[in-house]
C-alpha positions in Angstrom: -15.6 4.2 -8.8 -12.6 2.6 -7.9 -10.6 3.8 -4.3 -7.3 2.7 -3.5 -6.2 3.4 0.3 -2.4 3.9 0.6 0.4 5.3 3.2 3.3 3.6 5.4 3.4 0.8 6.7 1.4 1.0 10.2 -0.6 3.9 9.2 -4.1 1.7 9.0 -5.0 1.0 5.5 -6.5 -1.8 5.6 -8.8 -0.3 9.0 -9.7 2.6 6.4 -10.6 0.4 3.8 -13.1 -1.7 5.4 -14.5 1.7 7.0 -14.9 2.6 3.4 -16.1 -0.4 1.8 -18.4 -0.7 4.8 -20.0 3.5 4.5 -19.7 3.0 0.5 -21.0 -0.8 0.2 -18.7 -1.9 -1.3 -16.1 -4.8 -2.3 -12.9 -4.6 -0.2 -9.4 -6.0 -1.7 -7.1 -6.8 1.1 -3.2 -6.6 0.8 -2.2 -10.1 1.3 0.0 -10.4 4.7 -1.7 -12.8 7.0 -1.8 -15.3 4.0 2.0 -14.1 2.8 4.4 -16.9 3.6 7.6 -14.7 2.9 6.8 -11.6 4.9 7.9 -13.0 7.8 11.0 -14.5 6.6 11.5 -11.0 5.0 11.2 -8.9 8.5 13.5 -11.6 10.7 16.0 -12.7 7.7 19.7 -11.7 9.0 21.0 -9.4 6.0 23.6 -12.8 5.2 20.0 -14.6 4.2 18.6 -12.0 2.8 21.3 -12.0 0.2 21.5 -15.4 -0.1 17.5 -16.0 -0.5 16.7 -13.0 -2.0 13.7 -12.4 0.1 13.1 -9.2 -1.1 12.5 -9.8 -4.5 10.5 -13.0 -4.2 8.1 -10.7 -1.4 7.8 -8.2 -4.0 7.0 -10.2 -6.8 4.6 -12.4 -3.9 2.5 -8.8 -4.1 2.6 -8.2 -7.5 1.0 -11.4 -8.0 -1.3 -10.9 -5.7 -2.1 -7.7 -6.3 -2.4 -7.9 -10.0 -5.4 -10.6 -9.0 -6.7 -8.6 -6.6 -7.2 -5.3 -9.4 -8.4 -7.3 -12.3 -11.6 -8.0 -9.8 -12.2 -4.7 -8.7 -11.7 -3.5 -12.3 -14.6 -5.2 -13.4 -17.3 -4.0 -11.1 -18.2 -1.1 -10.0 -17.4 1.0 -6.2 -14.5 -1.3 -5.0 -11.8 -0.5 -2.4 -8.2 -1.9 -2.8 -5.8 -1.7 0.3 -2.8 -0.5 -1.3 -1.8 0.4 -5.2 -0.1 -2.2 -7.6 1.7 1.8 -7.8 2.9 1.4 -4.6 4.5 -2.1 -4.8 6.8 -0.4 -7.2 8.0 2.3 -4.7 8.8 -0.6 -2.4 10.6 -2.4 -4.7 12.8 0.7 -5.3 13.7 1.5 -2.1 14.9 -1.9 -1.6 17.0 -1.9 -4.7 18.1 1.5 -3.3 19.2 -0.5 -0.1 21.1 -3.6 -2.1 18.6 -5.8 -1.2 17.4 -6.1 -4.5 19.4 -6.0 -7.6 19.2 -4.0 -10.7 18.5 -7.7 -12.8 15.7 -8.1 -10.2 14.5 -4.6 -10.4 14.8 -5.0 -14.2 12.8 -8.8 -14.4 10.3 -6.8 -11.7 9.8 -3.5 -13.7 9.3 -5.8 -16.9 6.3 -8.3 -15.3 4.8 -5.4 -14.3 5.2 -3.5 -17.2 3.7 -6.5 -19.5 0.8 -6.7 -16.2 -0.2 -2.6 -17.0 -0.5 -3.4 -20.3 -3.5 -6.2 -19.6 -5.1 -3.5 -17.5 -5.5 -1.5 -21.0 -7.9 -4.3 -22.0 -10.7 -3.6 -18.9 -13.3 -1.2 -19.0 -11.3 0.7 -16.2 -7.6 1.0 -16.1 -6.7 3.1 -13.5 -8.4 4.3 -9.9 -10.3 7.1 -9.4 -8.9 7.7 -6.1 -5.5 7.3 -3.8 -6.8 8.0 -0.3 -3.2 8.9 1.0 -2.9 8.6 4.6 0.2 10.6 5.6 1.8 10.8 9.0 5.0 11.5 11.1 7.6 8.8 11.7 6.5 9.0 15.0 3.1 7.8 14.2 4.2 5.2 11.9 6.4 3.3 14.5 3.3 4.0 17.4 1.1 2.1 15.3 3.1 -0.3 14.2 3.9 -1.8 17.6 0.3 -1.1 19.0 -1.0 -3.8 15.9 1.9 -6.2 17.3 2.3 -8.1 14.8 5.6 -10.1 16.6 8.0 -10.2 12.9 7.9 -6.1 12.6 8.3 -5.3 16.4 12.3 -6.0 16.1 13.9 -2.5 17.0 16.3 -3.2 14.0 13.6 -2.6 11.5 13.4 1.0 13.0 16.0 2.1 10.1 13.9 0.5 7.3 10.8 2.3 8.4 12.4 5.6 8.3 14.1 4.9 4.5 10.4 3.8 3.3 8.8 6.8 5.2 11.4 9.5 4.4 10.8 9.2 0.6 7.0 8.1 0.3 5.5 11.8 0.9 7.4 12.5 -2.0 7.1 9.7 -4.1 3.0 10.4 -4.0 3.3 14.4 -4.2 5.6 14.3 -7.3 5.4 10.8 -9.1 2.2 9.2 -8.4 -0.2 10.4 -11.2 -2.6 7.5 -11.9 -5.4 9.4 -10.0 -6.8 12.3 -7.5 -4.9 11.6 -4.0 -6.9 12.9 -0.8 -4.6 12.9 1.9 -6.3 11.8 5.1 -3.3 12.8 8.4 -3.3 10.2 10.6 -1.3 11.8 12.7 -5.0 13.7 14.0 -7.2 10.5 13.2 -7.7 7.2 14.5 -10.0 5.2 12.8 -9.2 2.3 15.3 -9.9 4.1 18.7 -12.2 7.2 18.0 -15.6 6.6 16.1 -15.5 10.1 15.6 -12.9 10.1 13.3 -14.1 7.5 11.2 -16.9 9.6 10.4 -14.2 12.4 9.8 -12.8 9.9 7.0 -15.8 8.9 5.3 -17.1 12.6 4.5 -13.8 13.4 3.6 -14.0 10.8 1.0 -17.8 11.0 -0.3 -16.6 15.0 -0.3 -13.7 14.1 -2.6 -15.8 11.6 -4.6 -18.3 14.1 -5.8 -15.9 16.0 -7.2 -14.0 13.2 -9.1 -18.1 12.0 -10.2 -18.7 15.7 -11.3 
């Protein structure tokens, strides 16, 4: 069984993903951002270097990398947890072609890599997950716990409007174009899996619930 946790930026994936690999004993496959040496230079690039060093792109296909790595492991065993979807990454990369940070030759050398990338997944015994635990919450929320995690390169009041772009069309995006599994939306706008125990619980028997049914 194969669980990927996804939502905004800020919302806590990667708290809810070691909650569940923790309650499910399982493998956990961490986006890569403490590791990432372009996400900083991404979040504090002026828009002049952005264009120049196309920052965008290279952070985008920094995750695909990653991320492709990251999903041919879990693929291979059984009850893994992946912090984020390789589904997702593509959503990102949109929205920043959307914003002429990334151009339609990037978007097109992006959609092809992972394009040829999908088509290795067809050769593993599991291709797709069984599970998108969605978490969903106001803008409000989002930019709350983004500056309570302080990390220093997203606290710059600047990158307000790009949080609101990403979050205004990601509820969407998952409701109406995501179709590669069951989502269970989890609103974190009524849990806190960082500062109440009790709603960690909440979580987990949400997601054993939802697993059942997917296993039946």
């Amino acid at each position: 069984m194969l669980i990927v946790v996804g939502g905004m930026i800020g919302l806590g994936k990667s708290s809810v993903a070691e909650l569940l690999g923790e309650a499910l004993g399982s493998d956990v496959f961490y986006e890569s951002v403490d590791d990432n040496p372009i996400l900083p230079l991404f979040y504090t690039a002026s828009p002049e270097e952005i264009q120049e060093k196309r920052y965008p792109f290279l952070l985008q296909l920094y995750f695909l990398d990653t991320r492709f790595k990251a999903i041919k492991q879990a693929l291979v065993k059984n009850d893994n947890v992946l912090d984020r979807s390789i589904y997702e990454d593509w959503y990102f990369a949109k929205k920043n072609m959307e914003l002429g940070r990334i151009n339609e030759l990037e978007m097109q050398v992006y959609e092809n890599l992972l394009h040829n990338m999908m088509e290795e997944l067809e050769e593993l015994p599991k291709k797709a997950p069984d599970l998108m635990v969605y978490l969903k919450g106001s803008f409000e929320t989002v930019v709350e716990r983004i500056m309570k995690r302080g990390r220093s390169f997203e606290l710059d009041t600047e990158l307000v409007d790009y949080y609101r772009f990403l979050w205004e069309g990601y509820d969407e995006w998952v409701m109406h174009h995501y179709d590669a599994s069951e989502v269970l939306i989890v609103n974190m706008d009524e849990i806190d899996v960082v500062e109440r125990d009790e709603d960690k619980q909440r979580v987990i028997d949400m997601v054993k619930a939802r697993l059942k049914k997917v296993r039946a």
